[in-house]
C-alpha positions, 0 to 999 in steps of 0.5 A: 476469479482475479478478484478473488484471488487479489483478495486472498493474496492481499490477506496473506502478504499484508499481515506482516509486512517486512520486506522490500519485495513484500511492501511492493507485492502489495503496492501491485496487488492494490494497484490492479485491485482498482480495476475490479472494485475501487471502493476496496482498493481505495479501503487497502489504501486507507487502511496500509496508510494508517497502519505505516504512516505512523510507522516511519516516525517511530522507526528513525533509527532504521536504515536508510533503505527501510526509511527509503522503502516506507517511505516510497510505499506511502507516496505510491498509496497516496498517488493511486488514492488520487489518480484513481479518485480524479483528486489533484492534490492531498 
């Protein structure tokens, strides 16, 4: 099923994210796992915070566009975790 298959999909492309294209394929996949099993999605969420949070302070001297790329991957994590938890503020 869909949910499965989100499953399978977010195993795959989050190992090793590198690209753009990769960081916002897993954006959707988190995003549309919310409609099937929030508790897993907001897990993801958690989980990609705490393994790329970290990583934008220790890659400084990477282009702008991964900076950029980082950074907007962190911010929409943290806009799903409150949207979708009522929460209004981080």
């Amino acid at each position: 099923d869909k949910k499965d298959y989100l499953i399978d999909l977010y195993e795959i492309i989050s190992k090793n994210i590198q690209f753009e294209e990769e960081y916002n394929a897993v954006i959707d996949i988190v995003y549309k796992m919310y409609s099937y099993d929030i508790d897993l999605a907001t897990n993801w969420s958690i989980e990609l915070l705490n393994m790329y949070g970290g990583r934008i302070l220790y890659n400084k001297n990477k282009d702008d566009n991964y900076i950029a790329t980082i950074y907007s991957f962190i911010d929409t994590l943290i806009v799903y975790l409150t949207r979708f938890h009522d929460l209004d503020n981080v």
